[in-house]
Backbone as numpy.savetxt, mean C-alpha at the origin, in Angstrom:
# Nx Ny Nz CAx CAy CAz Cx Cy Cz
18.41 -10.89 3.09 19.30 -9.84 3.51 19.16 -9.68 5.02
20.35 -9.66 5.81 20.82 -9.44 6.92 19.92 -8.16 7.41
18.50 -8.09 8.45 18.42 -6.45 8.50 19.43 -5.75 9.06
20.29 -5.70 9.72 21.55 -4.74 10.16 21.88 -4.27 8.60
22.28 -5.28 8.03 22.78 -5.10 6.54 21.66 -4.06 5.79
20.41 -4.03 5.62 19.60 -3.76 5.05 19.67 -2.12 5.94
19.25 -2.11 7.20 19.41 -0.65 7.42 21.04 0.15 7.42
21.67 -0.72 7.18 23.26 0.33 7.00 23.13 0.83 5.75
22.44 -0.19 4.60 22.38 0.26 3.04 21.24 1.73 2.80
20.40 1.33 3.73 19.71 2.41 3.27 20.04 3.58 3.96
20.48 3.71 4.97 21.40 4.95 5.48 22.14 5.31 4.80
22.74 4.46 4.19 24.37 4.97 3.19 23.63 5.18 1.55
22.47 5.35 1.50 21.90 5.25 -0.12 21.96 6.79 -0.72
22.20 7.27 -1.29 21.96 9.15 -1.27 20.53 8.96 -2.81
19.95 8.01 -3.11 18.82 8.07 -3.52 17.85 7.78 -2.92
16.56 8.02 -3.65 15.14 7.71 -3.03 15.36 5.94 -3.22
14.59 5.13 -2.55 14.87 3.85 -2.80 13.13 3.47 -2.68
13.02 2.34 -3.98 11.87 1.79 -3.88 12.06 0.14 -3.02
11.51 -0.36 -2.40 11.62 -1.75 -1.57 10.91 -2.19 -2.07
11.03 -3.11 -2.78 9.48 -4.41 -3.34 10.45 -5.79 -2.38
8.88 -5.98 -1.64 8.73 -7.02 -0.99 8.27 -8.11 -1.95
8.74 -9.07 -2.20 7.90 -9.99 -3.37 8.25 -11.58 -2.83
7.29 -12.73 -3.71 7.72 -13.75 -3.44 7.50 -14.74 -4.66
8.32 -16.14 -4.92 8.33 -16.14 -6.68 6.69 -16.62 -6.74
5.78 -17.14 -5.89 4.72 -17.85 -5.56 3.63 -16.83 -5.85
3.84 -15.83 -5.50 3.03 -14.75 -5.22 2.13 -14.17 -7.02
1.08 -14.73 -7.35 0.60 -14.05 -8.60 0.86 -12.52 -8.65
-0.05 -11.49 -7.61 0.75 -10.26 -8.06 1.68 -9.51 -7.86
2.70 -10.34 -7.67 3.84 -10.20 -7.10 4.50 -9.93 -8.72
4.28 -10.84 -9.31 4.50 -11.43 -10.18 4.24 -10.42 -11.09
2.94 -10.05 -11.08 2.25 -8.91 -12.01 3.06 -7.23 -12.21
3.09 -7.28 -11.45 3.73 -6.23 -11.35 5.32 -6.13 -11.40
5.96 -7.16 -11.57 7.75 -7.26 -11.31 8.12 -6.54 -12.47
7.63 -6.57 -13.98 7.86 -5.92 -15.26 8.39 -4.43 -14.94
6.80 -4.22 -14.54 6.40 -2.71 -14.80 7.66 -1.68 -13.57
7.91 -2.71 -12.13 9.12 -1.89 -11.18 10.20 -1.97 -12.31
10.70 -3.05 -12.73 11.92 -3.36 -13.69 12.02 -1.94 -14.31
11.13 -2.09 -15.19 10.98 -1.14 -16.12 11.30 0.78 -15.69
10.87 0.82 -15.01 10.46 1.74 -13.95 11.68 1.88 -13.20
12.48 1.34 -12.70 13.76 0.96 -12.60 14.65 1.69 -13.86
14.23 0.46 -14.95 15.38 1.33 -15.82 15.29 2.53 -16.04
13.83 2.88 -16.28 13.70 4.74 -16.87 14.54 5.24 -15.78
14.21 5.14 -14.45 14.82 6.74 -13.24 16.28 5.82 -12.80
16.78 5.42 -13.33 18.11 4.88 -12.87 18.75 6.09 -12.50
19.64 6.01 -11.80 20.26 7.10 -11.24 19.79 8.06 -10.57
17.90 7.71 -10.33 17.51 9.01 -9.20 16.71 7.92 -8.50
16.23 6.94 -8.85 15.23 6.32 -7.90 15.93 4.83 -7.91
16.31 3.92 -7.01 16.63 2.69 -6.72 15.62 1.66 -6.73
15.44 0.73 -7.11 14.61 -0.29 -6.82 15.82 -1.71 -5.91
14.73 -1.88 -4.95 15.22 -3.01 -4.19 14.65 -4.24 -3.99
14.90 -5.59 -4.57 14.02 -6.76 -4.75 14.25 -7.67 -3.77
13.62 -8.04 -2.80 14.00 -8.64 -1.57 12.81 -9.77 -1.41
13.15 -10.63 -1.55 12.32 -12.50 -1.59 11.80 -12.51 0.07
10.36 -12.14 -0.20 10.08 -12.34 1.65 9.98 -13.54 1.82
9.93 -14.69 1.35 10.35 -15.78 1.83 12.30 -16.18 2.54
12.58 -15.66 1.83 14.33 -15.59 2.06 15.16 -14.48 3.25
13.47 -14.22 3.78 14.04 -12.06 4.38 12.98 -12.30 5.50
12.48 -13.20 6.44 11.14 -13.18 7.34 11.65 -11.93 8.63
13.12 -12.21 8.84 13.46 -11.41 10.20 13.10 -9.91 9.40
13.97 -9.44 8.32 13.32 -8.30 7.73 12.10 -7.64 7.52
11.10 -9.06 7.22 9.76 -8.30 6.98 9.06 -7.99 8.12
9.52 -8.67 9.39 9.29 -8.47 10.50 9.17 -7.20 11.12
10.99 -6.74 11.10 11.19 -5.93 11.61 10.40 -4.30 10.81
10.01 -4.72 9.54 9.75 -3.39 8.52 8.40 -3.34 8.84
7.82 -4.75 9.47 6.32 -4.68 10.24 5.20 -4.69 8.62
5.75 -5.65 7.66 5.00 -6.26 6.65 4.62 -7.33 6.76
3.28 -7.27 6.87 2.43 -8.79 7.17 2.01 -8.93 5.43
1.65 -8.51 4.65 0.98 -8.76 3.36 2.27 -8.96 2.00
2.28 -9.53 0.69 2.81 -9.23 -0.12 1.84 -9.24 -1.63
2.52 -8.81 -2.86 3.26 -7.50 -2.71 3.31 -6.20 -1.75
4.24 -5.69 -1.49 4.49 -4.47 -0.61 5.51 -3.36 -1.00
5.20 -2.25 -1.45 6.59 -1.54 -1.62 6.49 -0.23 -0.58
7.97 -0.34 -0.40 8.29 0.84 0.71 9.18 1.73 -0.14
8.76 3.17 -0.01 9.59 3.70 -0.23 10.62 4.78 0.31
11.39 4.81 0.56 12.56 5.63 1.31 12.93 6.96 0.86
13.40 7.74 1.65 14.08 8.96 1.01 14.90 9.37 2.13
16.29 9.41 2.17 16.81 9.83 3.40 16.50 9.26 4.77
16.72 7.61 4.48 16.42 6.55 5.33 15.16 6.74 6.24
14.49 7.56 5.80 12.40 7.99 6.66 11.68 7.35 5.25
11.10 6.36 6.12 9.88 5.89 5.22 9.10 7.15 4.52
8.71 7.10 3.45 8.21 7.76 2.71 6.33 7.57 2.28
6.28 6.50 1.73 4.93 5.98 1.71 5.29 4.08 0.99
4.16 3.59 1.79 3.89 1.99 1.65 2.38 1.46 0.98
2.67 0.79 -0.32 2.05 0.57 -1.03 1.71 -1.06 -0.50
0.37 -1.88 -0.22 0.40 -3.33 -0.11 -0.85 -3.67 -0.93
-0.15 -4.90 -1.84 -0.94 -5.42 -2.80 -0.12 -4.54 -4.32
-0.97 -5.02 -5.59 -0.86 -4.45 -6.42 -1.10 -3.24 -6.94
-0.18 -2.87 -7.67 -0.91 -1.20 -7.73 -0.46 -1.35 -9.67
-1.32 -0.58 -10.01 -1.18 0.08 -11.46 -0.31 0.64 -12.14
-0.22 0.23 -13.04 1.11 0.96 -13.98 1.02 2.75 -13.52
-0.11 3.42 -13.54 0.14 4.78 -13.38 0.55 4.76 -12.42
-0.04 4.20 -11.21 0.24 4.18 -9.49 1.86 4.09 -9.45
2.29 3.12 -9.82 3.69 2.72 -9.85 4.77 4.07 -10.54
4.46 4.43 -11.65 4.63 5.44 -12.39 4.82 6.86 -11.32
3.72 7.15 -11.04 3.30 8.61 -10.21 4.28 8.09 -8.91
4.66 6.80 -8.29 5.86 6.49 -7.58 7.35 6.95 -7.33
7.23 6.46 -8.63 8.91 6.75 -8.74 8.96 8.36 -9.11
8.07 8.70 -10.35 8.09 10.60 -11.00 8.22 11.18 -9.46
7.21 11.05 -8.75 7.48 12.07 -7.10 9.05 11.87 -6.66
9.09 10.85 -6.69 10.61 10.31 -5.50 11.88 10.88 -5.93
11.75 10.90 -7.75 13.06 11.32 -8.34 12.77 13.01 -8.29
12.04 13.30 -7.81 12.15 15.14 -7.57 12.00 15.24 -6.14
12.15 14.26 -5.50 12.41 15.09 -4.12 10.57 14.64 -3.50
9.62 14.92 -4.39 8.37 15.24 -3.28 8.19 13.72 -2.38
7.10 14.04 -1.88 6.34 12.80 -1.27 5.40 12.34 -2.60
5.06 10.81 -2.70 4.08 10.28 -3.39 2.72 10.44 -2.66
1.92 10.90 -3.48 0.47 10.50 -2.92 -0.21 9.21 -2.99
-0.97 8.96 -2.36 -1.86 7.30 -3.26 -2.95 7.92 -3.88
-3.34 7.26 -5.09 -4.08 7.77 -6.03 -5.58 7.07 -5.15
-5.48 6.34 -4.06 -6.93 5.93 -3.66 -7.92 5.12 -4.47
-8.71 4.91 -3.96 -10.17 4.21 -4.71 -10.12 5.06 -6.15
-10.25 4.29 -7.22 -10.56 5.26 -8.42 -12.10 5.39 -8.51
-12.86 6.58 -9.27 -14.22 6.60 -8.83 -15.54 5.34 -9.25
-14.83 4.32 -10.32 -15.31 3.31 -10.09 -15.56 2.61 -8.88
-14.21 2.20 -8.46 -14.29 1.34 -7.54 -15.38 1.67 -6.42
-15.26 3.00 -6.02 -16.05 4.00 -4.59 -17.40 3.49 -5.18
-18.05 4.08 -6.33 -19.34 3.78 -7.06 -19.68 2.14 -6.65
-19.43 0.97 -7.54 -19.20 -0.15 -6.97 -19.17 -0.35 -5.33
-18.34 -0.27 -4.70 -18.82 -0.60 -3.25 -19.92 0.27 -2.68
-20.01 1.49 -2.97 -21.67 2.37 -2.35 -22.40 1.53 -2.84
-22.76 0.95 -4.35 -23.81 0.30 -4.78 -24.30 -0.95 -4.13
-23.00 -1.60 -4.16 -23.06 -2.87 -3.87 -23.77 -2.79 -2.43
-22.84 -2.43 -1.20 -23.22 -1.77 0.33 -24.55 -1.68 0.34
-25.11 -0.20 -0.09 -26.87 -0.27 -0.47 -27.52 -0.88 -0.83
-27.24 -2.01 -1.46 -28.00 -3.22 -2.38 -27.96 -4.13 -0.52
-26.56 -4.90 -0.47 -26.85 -5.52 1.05 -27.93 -4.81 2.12
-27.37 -3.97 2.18 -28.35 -2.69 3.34 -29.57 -2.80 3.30
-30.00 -2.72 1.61 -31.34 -2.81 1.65 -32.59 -4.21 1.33
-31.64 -4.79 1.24 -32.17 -6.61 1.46 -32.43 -6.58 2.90
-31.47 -6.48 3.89 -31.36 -6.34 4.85 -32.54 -5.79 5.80
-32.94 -4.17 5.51 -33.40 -3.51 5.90 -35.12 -4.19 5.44
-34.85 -4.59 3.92 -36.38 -4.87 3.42 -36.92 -6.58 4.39
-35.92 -7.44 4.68 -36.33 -8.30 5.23 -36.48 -8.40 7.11
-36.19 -7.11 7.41 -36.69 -7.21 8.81 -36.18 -7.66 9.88
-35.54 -8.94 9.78 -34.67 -9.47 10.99 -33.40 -9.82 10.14
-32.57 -8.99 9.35 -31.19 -9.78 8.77 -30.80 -8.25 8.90
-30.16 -7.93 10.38 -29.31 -7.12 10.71 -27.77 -7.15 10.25
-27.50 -8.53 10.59 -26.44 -8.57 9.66 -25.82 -8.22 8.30
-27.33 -8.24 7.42 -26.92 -7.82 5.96 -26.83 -5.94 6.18
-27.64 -5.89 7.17 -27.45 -4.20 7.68 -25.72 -3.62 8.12
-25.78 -4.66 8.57 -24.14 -4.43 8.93 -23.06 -4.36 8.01
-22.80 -5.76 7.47 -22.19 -5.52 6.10 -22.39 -4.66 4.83
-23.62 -4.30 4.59 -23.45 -3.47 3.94 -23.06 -2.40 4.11
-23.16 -1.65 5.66 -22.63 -0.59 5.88 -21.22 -0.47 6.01
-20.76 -1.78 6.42 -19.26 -1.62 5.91 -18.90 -1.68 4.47
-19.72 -2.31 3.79 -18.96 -2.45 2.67 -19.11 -0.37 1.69
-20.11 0.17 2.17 -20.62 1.43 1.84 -19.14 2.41 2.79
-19.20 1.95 3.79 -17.88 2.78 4.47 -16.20 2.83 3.57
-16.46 1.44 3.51 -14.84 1.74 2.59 -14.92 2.39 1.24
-15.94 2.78 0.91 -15.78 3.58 -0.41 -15.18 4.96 0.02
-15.53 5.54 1.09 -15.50 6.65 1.80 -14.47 6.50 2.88
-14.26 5.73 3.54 -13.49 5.88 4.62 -12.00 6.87 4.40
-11.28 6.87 3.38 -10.23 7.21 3.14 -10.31 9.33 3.13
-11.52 9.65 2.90 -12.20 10.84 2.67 -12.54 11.44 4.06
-12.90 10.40 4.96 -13.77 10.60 6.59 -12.97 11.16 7.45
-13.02 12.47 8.06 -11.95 13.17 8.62 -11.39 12.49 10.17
-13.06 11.78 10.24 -12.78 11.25 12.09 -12.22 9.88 11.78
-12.21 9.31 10.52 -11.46 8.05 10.41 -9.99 8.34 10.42
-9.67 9.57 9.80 -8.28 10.02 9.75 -7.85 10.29 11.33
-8.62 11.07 11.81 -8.27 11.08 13.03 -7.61 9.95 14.14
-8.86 9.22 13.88 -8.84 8.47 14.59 -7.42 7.58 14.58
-7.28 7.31 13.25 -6.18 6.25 12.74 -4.70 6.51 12.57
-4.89 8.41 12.90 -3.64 8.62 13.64 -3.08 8.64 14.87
-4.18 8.52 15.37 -4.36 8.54 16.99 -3.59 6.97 17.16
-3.78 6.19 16.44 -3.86 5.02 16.88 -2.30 4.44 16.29
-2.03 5.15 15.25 -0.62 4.99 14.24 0.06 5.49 15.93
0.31 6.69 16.48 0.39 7.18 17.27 1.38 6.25 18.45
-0.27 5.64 19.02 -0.05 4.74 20.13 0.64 3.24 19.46
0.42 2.77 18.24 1.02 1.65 17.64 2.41 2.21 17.75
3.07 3.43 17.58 4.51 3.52 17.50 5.23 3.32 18.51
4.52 3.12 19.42 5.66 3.58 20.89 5.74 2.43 21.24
C-alpha cells in the first residue's frame, strides 16, 4: 500500500483501526493471524483490522518507524493509539480490540507475574555466580540487566527518562 494511500484511509476511517504488520515467513506472524481474524469478525463494525505484508509495504513500515514484525498499531481518529511488537496473547489481543470498540485507550497487560519472577531469578542466579567468582564482572552485569527488565516497566526514572527521550526522538 501506497503510504499517501494508507494515511488518506486512515484519516477518512470513522473507526478505531487495528494495523497488523505481518509477513507470510514470519512464524508469529503467523501465530497470531487466527486469533486478529477472529477478533475481526466479533467487533466488525466498531474495530477494523488492517493486514499489510511488510515485505510488499517497506516505504510504509518505514515511514510508521517499524523495525520488528509482528507489529500492531492501533488508531483512533488517525492518533496512534498504542503499538504492540512481537506476539501477544489471545487475552492481550482481546483486551485490544474490547478498549478500542468503546472509545478507551488499551493498556499493555506487561510482564505477567511469571515472567518478572523468572527473569529476577534467573538475573540473581547470573549476579551471583558472578559475584561468588570474583573477577566475572560481566556475569555481574548481565545479570543485573537481566533482573532490570523484570522491573523496568514499573521504574518511575526509567519512565522518565524514556519520555524524555520519546520527546527528543520526535522532533
Amino acid at each position: 500500500m501506497d503510504p499517501q494511500v494508507f494515511f488518506e484511509k486512515l484519516r477518512q476511517n470513522p473507526r478505531p483501526i487495528v494495523v497488523d504488520l505481518w509477513a507470510p515467513w514470519c512464524g508469529p506472524c503467523r501465530a497470531v493471524k487466527p486469533t486478529l481474524e477472529k477478533l475481526a469478525q466479533d467487533y466488525t463494525g466498531q474495530v477494523d483490522l488492517w493486514e499489510i505484508n511488510a515485505d510488499e509495504n517497506q516505504e510504509l513500515l518505514r515511514q510508521l518507524k517499524v523495525y520488528s514484525i509482528p507489529t500492531l498499531i492501533a488508531y483512533h481518529n488517525d492518533v496512534e493509539k498504542v503499538r504492540y511488537v512481537g506476539a501477544k496473547p489471545r487475552k492481550e489481543l482481546k483486551s485490544l480490540f474490547e478498549a478500542l470498540s468503546h472509545g478507551s485507550v488499551p493498556i499493555s497487560n506487561g510482564l505477567s507475574e511469571w515472567d518478572r519472577f523468572v527473569r529476577l531469578l534467573t538475573g540473581g542466579l547470573v549476579a551471583g555466580i558472578g559475584w561468588a567468582s570474583h573477577s566475572t564482572w560481566f556475569l555481574l552485569v548481565i545479570g543485573g540487566i537481566l533482573m532490570f527488565s523484570a522491573v523496568y516497566d514499573r521504574c518511575p526514572i526509567w519512565k522518565a527518562i524514556t519520555a524524555q527521550f520519546k520527546k527528543v526522538m520526535a522532533k
